[in-house]
C-alpha positions in Angstrom: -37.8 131.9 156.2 -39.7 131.7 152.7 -39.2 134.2 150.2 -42.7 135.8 149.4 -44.0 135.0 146.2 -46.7 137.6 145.7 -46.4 141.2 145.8 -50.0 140.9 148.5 -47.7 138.8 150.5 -44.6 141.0 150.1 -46.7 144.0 151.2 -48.0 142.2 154.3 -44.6 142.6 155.3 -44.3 146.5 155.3 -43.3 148.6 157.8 -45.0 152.6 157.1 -42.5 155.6 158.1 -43.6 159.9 157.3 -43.5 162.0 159.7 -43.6 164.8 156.7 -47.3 164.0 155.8 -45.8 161.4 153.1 -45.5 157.7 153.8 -42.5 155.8 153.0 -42.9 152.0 153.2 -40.1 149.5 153.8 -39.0 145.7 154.9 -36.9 145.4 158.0 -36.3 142.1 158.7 -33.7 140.1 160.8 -32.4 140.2 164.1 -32.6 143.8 165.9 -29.1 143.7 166.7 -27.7 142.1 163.2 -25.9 144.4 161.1 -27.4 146.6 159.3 -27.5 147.1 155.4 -29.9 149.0 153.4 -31.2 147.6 149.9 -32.1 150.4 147.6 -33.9 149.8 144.5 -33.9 152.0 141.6 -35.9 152.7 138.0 -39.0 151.6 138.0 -38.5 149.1 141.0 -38.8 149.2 144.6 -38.1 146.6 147.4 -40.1 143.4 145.9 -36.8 143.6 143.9 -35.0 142.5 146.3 -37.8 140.1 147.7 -35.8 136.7 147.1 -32.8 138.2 148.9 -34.1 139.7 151.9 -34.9 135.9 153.6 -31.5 134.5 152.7 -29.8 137.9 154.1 -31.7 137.9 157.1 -31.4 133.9 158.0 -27.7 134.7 158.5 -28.1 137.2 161.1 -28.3 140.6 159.1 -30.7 143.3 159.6 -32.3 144.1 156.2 -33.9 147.4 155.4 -35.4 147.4 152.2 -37.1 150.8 151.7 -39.9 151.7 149.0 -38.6 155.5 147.8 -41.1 158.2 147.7 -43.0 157.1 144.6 -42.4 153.8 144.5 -43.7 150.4 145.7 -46.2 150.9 148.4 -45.0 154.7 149.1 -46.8 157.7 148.7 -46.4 158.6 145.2 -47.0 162.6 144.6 -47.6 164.3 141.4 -45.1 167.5 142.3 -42.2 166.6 140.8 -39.9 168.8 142.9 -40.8 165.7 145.5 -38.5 163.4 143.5 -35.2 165.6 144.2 -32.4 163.2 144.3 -31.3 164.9 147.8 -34.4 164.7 149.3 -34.6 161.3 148.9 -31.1 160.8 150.4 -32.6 163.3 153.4 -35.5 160.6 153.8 -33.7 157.5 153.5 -31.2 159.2 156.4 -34.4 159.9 158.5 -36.3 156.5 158.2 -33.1 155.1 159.6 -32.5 157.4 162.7 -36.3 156.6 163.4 -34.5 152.8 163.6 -31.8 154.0 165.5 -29.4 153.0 163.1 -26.8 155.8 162.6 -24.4 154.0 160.5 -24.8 151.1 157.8 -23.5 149.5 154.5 -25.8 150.5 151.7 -26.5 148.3 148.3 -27.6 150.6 145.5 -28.7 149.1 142.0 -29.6 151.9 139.2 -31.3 155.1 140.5 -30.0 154.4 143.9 -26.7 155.4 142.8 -27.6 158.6 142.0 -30.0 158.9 145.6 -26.9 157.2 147.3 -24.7 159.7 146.2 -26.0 162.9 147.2 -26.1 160.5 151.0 -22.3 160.8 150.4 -22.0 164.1 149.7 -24.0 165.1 152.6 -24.2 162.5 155.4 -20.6 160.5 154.3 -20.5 159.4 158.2 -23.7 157.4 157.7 -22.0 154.7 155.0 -20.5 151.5 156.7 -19.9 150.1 154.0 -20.6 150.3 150.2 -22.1 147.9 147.4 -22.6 148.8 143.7 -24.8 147.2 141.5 -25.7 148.5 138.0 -25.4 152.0 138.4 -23.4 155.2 137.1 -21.3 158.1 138.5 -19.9 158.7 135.3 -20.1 159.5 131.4 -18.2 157.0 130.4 -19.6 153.3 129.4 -23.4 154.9 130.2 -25.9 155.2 127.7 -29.2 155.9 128.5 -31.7 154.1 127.1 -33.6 155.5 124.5 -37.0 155.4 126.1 -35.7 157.3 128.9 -34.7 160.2 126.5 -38.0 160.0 124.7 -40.1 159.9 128.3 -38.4 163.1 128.9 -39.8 165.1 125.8 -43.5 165.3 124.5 -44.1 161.7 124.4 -43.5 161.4 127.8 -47.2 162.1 129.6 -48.3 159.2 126.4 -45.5 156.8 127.9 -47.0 156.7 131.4 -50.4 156.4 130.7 -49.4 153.3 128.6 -47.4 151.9 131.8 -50.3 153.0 134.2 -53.4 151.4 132.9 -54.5 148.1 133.0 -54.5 146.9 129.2 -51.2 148.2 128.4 -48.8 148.4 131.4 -48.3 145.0 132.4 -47.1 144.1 128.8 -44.6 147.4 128.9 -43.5 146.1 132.1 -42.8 143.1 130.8 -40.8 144.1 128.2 -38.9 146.2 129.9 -38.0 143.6 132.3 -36.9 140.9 130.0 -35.0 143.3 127.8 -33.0 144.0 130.5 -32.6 140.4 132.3 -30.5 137.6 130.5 -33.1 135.2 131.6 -36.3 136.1 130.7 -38.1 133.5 131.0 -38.0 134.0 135.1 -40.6 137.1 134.1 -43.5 134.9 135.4 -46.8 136.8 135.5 -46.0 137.3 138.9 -43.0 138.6 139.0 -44.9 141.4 136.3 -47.6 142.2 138.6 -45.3 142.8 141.5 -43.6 145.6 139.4 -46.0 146.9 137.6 -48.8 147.8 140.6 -46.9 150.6 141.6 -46.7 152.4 138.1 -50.6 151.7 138.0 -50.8 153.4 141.4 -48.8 156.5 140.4 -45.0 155.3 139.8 -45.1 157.3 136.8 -45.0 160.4 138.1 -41.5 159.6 139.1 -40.8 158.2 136.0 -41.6 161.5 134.3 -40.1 163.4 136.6 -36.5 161.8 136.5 -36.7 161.3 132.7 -36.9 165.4 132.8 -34.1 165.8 135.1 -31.5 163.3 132.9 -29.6 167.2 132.1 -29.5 167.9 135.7 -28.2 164.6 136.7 -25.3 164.2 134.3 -23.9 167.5 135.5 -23.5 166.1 138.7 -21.4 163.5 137.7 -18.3 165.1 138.5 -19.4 166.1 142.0 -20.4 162.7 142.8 -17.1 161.5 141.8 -15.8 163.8 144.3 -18.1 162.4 147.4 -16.9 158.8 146.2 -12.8 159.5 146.6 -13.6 161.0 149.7 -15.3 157.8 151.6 -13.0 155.6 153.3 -15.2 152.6 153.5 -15.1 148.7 152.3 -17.0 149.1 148.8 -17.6 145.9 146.7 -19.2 145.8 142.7 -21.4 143.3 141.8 -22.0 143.5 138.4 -24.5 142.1 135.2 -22.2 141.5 132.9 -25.2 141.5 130.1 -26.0 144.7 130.8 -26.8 146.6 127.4 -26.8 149.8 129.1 -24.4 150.0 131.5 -20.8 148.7 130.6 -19.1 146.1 132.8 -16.1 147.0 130.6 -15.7 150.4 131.9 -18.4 151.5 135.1 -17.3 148.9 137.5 -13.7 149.9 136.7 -14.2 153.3 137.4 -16.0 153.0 140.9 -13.0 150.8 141.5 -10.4 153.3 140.8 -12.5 156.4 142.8 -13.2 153.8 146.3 -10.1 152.1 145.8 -11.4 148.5 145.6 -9.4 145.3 144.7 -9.8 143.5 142.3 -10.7 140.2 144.3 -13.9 142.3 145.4 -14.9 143.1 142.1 -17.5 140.7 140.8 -19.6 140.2 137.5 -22.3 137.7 137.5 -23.9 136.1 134.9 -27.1 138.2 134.4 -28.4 141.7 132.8 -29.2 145.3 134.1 -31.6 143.7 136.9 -29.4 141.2 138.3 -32.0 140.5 141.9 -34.3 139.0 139.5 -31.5 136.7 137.5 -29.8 135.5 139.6 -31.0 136.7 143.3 -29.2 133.5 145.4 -25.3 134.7 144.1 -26.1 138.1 144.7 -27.1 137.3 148.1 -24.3 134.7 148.6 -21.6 137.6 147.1 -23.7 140.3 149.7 -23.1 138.1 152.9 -19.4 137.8 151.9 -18.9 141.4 151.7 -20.9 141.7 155.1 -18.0 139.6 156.8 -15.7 142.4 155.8 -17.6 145.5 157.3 
């Protein structure tokens, strides 16, 4: 099974869920009786992230769900920005996957499907199998937000999007986002650009905006979603880019370790930035199906 190498191709692949009048898209791939684990992107991506993964996952026998969010990748992408709630997204993902008959499963988040993947452990803890974290925060401490997030969520925000949503500007913003945050930039290929920037030109934005605006809300949570971590009792695993600028290998991963009680043998940093799928997407994979063999 070939990776896809165009976002066309990696759309041909979708499978369309919404029985709320709003249409989540999403891979599932692999053998109907293979484990299941869920692939969550987070800010601005969606599952052609993980495109370069999902084959090598599914080869070995796995049952991959990779879902597009509401407002993101091929998903219906609403302008109400009450639709971007962090537990309604958790209350979506849960219902896409008792539509699959899939009641429990281990769950890879990366960035803003920490946050999504949290309130899921706060509400529905008896739906995690298993737990990997990628690039993400729960906590304060070693996070600091990127200045362009704090800036989309005052008055320059509205002037942000439209320079990430139209056709002259956006793919070069998306571009630079992407190899500010990658230690290898120079695996940006036009192609890779294009498959993440389509969905901000279709309306990603709006959930750009609307989770630059709740950045206050969030970080008040912090504490309660340290609570919903201690009280899992699942195999967890970190899987880390160490070249993050943003989020600190020297303290996050360390302090998911402490709250989920993870060894240190199962605590791995990889040689690539904040969006480790697209540096270096064969470890990540090879470090997943290890973790798999444990759940």
């Amino acid at each position: 099974m070939k990776a896809t190498q165009t976002i066309a191709q990696h759309r041909e692949r979708l499978h369309y869920f919404g029985p709320w009048g709003q249409r989540l898209a999403y891979v599932d791939e692999g053998p109907r009786d293979g484990k299941p684990i869920v692939l969550l992107h987070g800010m601005p991506t969606s599952s052609w992230l993980y495109r370069n993964i999902i084959p090598l996952l599914a080869s070995q026998g796995l049952r991959v769900i990779a879902p597009d969010m509401l407002g993101f990748g091929a998903s219906d992408k609403p302008a109400e920005q009450s639709s971007y709630a962090f537990a309604l997204q958790a209350e979506r993902l849960v219902a896409l996957m008792q539509s699959l008959g899939i009641a429990r499963w281990t769950q890879v988040v990366h960035d803003l499907g920490g946050p999504w993947t949290w309130e899921l452990a706060d509400s529905h803890p008896e739906a995690l199998n298993g737990l990997v974290i990628m690039n993400t925060t729960a906590y304060r401490d070693g996070f600091a937000p990127p200045a362009m997030m704090k800036m989309a969520g005052g008055p320059m925000g509205r002037f942000m999007a439209f320079m990430m949503r139209n056709r002259v500007t956006g793919p070069s913003q998306i571009k630079g986002l992407l190899r500010q945050f990658t230690a290898y930039p120079g695996k940006i290929s036009a192609v890779v650009v294009q498959g993440h920037w389509l969905p901000m030109h279709e309306g990603t934005t709006h959930a750009f905006l609307a989770f630059a605006r709740a950045f206050p809300w969030w970080f008040a949570q912090f504490d309660r979603y340290g609570a919903a971590l201690r009280r899992l009792n699942i195999p967890a695993t970190t899987i880390w880019g160490k070249h993050d600028a943003v989020l600190d290998v020297h303290k996050l991963p360390a302090q998911f370790a402490r709250d989920l009680r993870i060894p240190a043998a199962h605590q791995h940093c990889v040689d690539a930035g904040h969006f480790l799928q697209e540096d270096q997407p064969a470890e990540v994979a090879h470090l997943l199906l290890q973790f798999m063999q444990r759940v």
